[in-house]
C-alpha positions as CSV (number, residue, x, y, z in Angstrom):
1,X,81.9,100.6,-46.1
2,X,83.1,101.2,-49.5
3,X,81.4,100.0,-53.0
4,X,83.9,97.4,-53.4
5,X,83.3,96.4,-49.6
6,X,79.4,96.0,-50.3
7,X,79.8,94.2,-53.7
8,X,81.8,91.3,-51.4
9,X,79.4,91.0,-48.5
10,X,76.5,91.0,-51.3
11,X,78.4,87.6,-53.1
12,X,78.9,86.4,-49.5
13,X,75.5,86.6,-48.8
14,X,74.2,85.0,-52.3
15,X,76.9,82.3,-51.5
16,X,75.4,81.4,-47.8
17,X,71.7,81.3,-49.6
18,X,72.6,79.2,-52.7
19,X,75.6,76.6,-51.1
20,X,74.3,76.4,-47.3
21,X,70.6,76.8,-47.8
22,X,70.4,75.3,-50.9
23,X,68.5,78.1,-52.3
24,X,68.2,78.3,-56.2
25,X,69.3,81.4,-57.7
26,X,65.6,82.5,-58.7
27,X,64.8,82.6,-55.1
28,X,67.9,84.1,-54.0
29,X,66.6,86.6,-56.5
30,X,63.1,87.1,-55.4
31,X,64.1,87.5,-51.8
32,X,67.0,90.3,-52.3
33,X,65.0,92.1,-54.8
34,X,67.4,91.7,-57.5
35,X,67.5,89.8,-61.1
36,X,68.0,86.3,-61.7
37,X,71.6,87.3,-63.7
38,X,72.6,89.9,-61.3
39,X,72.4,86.5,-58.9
40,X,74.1,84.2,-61.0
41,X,77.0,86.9,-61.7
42,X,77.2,87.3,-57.6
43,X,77.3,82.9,-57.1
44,X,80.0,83.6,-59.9
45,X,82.0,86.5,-57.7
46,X,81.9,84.6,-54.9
47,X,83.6,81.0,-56.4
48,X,86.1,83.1,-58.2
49,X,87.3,85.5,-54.7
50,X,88.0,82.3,-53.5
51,X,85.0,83.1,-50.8
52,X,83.6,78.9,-51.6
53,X,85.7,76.5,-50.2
54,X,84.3,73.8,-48.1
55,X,82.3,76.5,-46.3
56,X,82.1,80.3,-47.0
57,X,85.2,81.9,-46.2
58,X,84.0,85.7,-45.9
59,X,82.3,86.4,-43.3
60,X,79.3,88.5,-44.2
61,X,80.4,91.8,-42.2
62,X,76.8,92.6,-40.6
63,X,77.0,89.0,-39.0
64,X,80.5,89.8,-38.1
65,X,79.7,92.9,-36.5
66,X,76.5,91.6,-34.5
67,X,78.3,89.0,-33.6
68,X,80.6,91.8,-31.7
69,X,78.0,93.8,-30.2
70,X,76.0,90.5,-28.9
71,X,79.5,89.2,-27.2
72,X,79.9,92.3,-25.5
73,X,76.5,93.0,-24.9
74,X,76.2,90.0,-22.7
75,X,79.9,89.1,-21.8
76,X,80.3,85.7,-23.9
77,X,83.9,84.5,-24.9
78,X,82.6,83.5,-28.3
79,X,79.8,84.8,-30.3
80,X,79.0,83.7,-34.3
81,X,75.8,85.2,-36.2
82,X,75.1,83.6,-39.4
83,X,72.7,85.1,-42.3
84,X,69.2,84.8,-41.9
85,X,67.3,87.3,-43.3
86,X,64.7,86.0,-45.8
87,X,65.1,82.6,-44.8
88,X,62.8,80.1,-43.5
89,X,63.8,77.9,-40.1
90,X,65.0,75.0,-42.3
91,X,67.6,76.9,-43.9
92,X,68.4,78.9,-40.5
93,X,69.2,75.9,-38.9
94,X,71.3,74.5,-42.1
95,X,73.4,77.9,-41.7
96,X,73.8,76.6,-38.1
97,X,74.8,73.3,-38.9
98,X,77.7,74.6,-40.6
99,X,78.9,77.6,-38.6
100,X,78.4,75.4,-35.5
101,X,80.2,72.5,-37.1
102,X,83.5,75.2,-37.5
103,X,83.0,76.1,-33.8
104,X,83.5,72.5,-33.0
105,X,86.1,72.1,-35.1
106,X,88.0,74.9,-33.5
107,X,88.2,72.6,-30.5
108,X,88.7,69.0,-31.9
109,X,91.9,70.1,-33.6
110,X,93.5,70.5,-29.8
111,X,96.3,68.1,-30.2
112,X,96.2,67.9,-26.3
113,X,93.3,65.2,-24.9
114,X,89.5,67.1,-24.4
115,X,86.5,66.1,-22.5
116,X,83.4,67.5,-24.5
117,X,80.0,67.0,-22.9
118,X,77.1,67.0,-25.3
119,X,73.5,67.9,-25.0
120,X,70.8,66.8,-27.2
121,X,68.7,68.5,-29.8
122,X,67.6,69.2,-33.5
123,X,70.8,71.7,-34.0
124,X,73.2,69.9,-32.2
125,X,72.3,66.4,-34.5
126,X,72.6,68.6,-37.3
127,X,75.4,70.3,-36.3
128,X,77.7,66.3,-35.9
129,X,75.7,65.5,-39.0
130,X,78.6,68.1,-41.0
131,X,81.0,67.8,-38.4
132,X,84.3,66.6,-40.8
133,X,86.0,63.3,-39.9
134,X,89.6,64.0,-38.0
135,X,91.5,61.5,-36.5
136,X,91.4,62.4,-32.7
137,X,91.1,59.2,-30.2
138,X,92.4,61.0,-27.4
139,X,89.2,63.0,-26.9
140,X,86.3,61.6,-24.8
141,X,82.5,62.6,-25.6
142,X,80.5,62.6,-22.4
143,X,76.6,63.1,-22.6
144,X,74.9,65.7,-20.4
145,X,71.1,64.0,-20.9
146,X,69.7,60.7,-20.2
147,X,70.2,58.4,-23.2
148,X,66.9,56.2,-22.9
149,X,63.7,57.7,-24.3
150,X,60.6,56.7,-22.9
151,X,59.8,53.6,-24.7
152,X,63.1,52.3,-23.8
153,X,64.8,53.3,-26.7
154,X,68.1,55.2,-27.4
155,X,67.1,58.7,-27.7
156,X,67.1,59.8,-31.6
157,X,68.6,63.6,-30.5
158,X,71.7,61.0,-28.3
159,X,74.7,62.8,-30.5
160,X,77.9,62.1,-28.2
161,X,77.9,58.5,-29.9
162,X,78.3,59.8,-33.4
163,X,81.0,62.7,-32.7
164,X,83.1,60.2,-30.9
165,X,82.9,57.8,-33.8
166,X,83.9,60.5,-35.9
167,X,87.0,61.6,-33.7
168,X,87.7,57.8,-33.4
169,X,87.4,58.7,-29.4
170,X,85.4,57.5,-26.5
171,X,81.9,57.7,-25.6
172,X,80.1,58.1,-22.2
173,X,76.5,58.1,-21.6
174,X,74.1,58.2,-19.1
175,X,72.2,54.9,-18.1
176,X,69.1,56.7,-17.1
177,X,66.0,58.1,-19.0
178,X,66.0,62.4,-18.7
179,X,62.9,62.2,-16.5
180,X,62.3,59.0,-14.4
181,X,59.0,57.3,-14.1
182,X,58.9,58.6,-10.0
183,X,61.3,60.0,-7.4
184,X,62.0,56.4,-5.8
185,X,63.1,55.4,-9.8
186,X,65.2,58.7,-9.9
187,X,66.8,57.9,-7.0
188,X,67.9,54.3,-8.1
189,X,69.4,55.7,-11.5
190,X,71.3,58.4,-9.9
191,X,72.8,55.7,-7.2
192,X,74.4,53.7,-9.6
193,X,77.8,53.8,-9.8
194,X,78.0,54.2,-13.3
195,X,75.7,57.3,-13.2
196,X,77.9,59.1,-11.0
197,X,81.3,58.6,-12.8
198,X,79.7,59.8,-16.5
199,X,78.6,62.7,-14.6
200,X,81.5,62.9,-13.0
201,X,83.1,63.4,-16.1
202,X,80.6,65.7,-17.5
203,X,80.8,68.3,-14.9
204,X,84.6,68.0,-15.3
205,X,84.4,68.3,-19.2
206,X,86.9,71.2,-21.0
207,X,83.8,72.6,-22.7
208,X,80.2,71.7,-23.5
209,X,77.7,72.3,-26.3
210,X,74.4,72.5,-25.8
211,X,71.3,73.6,-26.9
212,X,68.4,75.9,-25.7
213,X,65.1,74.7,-26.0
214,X,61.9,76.8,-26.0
215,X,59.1,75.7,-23.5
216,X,55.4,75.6,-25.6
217,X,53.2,73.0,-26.9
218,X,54.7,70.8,-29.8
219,X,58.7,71.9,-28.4
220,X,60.9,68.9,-28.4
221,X,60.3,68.0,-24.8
222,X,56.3,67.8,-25.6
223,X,56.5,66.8,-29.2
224,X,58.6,63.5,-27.6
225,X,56.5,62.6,-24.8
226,X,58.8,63.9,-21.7
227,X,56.8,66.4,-20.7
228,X,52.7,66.6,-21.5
229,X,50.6,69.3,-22.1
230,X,49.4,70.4,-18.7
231,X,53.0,70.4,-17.4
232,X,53.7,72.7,-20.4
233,X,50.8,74.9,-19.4
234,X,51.9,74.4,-15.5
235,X,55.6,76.2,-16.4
236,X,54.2,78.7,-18.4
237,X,52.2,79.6,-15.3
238,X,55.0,79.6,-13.5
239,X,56.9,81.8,-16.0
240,X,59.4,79.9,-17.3
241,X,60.8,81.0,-20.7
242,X,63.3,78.2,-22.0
243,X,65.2,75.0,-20.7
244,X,68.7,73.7,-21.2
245,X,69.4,70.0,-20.3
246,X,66.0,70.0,-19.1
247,X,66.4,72.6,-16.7
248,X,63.9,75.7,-17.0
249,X,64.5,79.0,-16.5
250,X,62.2,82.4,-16.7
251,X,62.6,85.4,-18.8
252,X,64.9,87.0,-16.6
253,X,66.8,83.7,-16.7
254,X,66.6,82.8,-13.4
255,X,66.2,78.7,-12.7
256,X,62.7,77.5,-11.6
257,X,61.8,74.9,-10.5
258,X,58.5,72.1,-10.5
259,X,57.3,69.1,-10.2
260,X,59.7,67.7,-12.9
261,X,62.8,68.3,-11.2
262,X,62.2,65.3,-8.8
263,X,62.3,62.8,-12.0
264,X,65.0,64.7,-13.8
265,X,68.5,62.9,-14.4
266,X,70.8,65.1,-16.4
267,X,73.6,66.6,-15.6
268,X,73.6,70.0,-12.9
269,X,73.7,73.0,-14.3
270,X,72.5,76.7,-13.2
271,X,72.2,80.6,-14.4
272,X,75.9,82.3,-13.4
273,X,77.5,79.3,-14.8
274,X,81.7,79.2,-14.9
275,X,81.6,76.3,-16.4
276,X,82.3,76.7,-20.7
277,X,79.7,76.0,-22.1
278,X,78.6,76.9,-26.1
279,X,74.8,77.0,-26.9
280,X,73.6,76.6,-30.5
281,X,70.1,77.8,-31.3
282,X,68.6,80.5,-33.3
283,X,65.2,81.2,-35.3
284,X,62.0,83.1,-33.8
285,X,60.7,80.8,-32.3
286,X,63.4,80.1,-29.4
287,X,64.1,84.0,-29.2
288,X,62.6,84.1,-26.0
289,X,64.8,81.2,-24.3
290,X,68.0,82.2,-26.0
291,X,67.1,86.3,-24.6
292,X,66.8,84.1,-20.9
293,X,69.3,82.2,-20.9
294,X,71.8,85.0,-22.1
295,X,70.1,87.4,-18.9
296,X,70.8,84.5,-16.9
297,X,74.4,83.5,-18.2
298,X,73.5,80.3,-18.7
299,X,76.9,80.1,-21.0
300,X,79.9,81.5,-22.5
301,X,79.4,81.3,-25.6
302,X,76.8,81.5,-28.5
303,X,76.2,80.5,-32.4
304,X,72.7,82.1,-33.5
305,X,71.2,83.6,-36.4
306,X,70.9,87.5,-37.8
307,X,67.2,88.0,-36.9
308,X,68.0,87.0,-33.4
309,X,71.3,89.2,-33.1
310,X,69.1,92.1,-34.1
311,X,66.5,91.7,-32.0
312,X,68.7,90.8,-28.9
313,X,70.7,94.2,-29.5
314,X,67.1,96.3,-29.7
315,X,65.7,95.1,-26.4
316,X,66.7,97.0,-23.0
């Protein structure tokens, strides 16, 4: 890489930390070891390359490269790595809001009518949070995961509502709650007619984004009330390693199953999946579930963070 090379990825990098993260220039300072000026002058280089736009425009080239290496490494069609190093999980999953938000937008631009199916999540919320408006009412927005929480309510991670709105397209969901209440409740919601034509639909869709959740106490699934803490301890016990859609899967990202998949309500899925399906999740914490579910092929494509690419490239 020549000097000239460096200098760029350098402004691209203090451009991610003070526009996406929101970093001020004295911390962009204090984490790359450099002085508050030679930061300003770099926020400076990057606006006037034309690298600031409505997102950065140059990809930083280590991210570009990992990216690379983690698609091949584990046969994806689509791989992005945004910055991370230095950062906290806040600002990690800011840099995925926005690179996830240009995956999307890849898609929504298709003149030519798409089914998207949508998970739930943290990321994927944040992700439709940036998503821009575009006028797009002949795509349909199914939803993978039960839409009623359990206190009745509309979940608060239910995002297929808000990207349809902001395609001006329609929305599907599913009339059921992710885990029923027993088997013989199960059973009822997944009779309905209703059910089975919005997961119809789902298992049809062009593509579907997801997320990967990690399995531990305080996760999502805990922190929410679905799951408690002896079933968390049961699945560790049993080895499992992450969950998409509710689904769990061990370290060698293989599917396992438990008590919980008698009450679950979301939509099918499996490891070896042909379906295309785009997972957005990065920071230490899920490293272990986004490792699985990669071993397991899980999906077909990925939007993660630095740390992670690195340390999925060093393990065997």
């Amino acid at each position: 890489m020549s000097r000239e090379e460096k200098k760029q990825e350098q402004a691209a990098r203090v451009a991610w930390m003070y526009y996406v993260a929101g970093m001020t220039q004295q911390d962009i300072a204090r984490e790359l070891g450099i002085s508050r000026q030679v930061a300003q002058r770099l926020v400076s280089s990057a606006r006037e390359q034309g690298m600031v736009t409505v997102k950065i425009a140059h990809p930083v080239a280590r991210c570009l490269k990992l990216a690379q290496q983690v698609q091949a490494r584990f046969g994806l069609e689509i791989c992005r790595v945004v910055p991370s190093e230095g950062l906290d999980d806040e600002a990690i999953q800011q840099m995925l809001a926005v690179e996830g938000a240009e995956v999307m937008s890849q898609f929504i631009a298709d003149e030519q009518p798409q089914v998207f199916g949508i998970g739930s999540g943290k990321t994927l919320r944040s992700i439709i949070d940036v998503l821009p408006w575009i006028e797009r009412p002949q795509h349909h927005c199914v939803s993978m995961i039960g839409a009623i929480a359990r206190d009745d309510s509309g979940t608060r991670y239910d995002m297929p509502l808000k990207m349809a709105e902001k395609m001006q397209g329609k929305y599907y969901f599913i009339p059921a709650p992710l885990y029923a209440d027993s088997e013989e409740d199960r059973d009822m919601w997944c009779r309905h007619k209703v059910y089975q034509r919005v997961t119809d639909r789902a298992l049809a869709a062009n593509v579907a984004f997801l997320g990967v959740g990690e399995v531990d106490i305080g996760c999502p699934l805990n922190a929410e009330g679905f799951i408690t803490d002896e079933q968390v301890n049961m699945l560790h016990r049993q080895g499992v390693a992450g969950e998409m859609l509710g689904h769990f899967f061990d370290h060698g990202g293989q599917r396992v199953y438990s008590e919980l998949d008698a009450l679950l309500t979301s939509v099918p899925l499996q490891s070896d999946n042909p379906r295309k399906i785009i997972a957005f999740s990065g920071g230490a914490r899920k490293f272990a579930a986004i490792k699985a579910a990669l071993t397991g092929r899980w999906m077909s494509g990925l939007v993660t963070d630095e740390s992670t690419a690195v340390r999925l490239l060093a393990e065997k």
